[in-house]
Structures are given as C-alpha cells and as structure tokens.
Kinemage of the C-alpha trace (Angstrom):
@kinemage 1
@onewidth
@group {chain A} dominant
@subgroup {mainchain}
@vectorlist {calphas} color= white
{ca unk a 1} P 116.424 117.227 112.851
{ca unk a 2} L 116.635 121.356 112.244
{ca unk a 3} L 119.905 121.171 113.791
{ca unk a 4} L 121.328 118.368 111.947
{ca unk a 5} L 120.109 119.045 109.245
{ca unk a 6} L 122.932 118.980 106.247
{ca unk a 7} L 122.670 122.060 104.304
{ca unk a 8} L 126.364 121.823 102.684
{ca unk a 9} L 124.533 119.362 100.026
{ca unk a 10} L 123.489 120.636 97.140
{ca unk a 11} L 121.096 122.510 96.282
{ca unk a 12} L 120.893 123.899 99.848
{ca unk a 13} L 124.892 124.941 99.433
{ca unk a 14} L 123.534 128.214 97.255
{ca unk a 15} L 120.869 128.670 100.490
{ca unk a 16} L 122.382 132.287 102.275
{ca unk a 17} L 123.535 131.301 106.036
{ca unk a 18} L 119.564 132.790 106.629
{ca unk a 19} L 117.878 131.276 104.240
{ca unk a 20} L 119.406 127.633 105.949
{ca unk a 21} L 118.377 128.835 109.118
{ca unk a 22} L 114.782 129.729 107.935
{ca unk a 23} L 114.811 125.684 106.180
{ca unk a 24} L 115.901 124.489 109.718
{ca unk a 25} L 113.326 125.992 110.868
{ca unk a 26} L 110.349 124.865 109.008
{ca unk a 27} L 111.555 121.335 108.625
{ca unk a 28} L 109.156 118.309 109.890
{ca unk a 29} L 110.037 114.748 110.144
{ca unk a 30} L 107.319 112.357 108.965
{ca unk a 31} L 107.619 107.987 109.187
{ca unk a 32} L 106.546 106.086 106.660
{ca unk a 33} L 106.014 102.130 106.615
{ca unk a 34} L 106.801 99.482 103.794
{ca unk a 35} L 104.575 100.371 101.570
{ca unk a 36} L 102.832 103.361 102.583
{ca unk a 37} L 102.105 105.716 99.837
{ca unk a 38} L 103.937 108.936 99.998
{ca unk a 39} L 102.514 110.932 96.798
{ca unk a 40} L 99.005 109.752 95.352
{ca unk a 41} L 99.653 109.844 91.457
{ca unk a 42} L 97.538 112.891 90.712
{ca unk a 43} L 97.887 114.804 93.263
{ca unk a 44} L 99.381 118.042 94.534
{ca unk a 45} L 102.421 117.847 96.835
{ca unk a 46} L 103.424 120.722 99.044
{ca unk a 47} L 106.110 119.037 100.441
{ca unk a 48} L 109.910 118.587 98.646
{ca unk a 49} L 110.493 115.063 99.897
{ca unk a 50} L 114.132 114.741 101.407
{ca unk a 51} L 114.932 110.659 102.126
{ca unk a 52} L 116.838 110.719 105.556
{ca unk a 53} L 116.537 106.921 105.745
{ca unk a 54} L 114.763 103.709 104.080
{ca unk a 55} L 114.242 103.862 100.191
{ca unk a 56} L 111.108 104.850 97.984
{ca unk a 57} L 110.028 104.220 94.796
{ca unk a 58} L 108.485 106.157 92.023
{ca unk a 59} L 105.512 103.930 90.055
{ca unk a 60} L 103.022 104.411 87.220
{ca unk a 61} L 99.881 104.657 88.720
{ca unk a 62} L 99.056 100.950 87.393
{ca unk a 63} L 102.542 100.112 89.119
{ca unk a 64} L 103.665 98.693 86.254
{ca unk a 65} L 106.701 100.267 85.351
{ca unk a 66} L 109.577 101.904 87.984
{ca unk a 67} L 110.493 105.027 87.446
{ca unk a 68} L 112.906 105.793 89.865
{ca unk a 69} L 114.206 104.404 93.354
{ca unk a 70} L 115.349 106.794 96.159
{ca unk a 71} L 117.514 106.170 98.971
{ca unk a 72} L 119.814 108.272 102.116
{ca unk a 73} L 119.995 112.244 101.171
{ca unk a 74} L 118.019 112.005 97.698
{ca unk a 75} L 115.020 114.829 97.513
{ca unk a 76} L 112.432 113.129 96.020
{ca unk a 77} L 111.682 113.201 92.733
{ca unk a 78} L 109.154 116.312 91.817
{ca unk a 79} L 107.752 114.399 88.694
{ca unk a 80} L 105.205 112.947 90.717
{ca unk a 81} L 103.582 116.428 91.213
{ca unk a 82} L 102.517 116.569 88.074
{ca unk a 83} L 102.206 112.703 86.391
{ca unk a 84} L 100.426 110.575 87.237
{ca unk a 85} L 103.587 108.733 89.358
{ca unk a 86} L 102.989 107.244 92.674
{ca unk a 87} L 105.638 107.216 95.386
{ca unk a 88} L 105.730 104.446 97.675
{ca unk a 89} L 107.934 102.888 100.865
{ca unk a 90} L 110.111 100.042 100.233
{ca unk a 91} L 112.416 97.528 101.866
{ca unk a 92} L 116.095 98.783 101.490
C-alpha cells in the first residue's frame, strides 16, 4: 500500500514530497468484517482512518441515529474521537 498510496488527494496534496514519503512509510493496512467495530464510542483513536474499500458508518452509541456513512478514499470522520460515536463495518 506505501507505494500506492494516493497522496495527490487532499489534504495530503499540501504534504512536502518528504513529508508523503515519511506517510508512505508509516502506513498499515488493517481488515475489517461486516460489522466489526472500528472506533468504540468513548474512546481514544490514534489512528486517522483512510477507507480504501467497503463502507463504514458513524452511530450514536445506542445506534440509534446515523451520523455519517463512509465509503472509497474518505478519512474517517474524527468526531468519533471525542463523542460518544461508534464506527462500524457495513455492506456496500
């Protein structure tokens, strides 16, 4: 993934040629199923969240009420950091 990695999207456009290089090279690639939990509401992320494929979904906690869906390319929402959201793996 580092070397395919599209930085011309914003915001890693304003990135210097070394900073990109330096995000390359601390990128990981992580798999999540349908409806594994990717942020527990509450909880501190150290992770920015960057959708490659599939789709997510931000929740209240009592997954009541969507906040926001996520597909291809979207960074995922940092709202969940700090609410009590949680965001979750869906179907596409």
């Amino acid at each position: 993934m580092s070397d395919t990695f599209d930085t011309s999207l914003p915001p890693f456009d304003c990135l210097t040629a070394i900073q990109q290089q330096q995000l390359r090279e601390a990128l990981d690639v992580a798999y999540y199923r349908h409806g594994e939990t990717l942020i527990e509401a509450g909880h501190d992320s150290e992770s920015l969240l960057i959708i490659i494929k599939g789709s997510v979904e931000e929740r209240a906690e009592d997954g009541q009420e969507v906040f926001a869906h996520y597909t291809a390319d979207d960074l995922l929402d940092v709202r969940a950091c700090w609410s009590r959201l949680v965001a979750t793996a869906i179907p596409p």
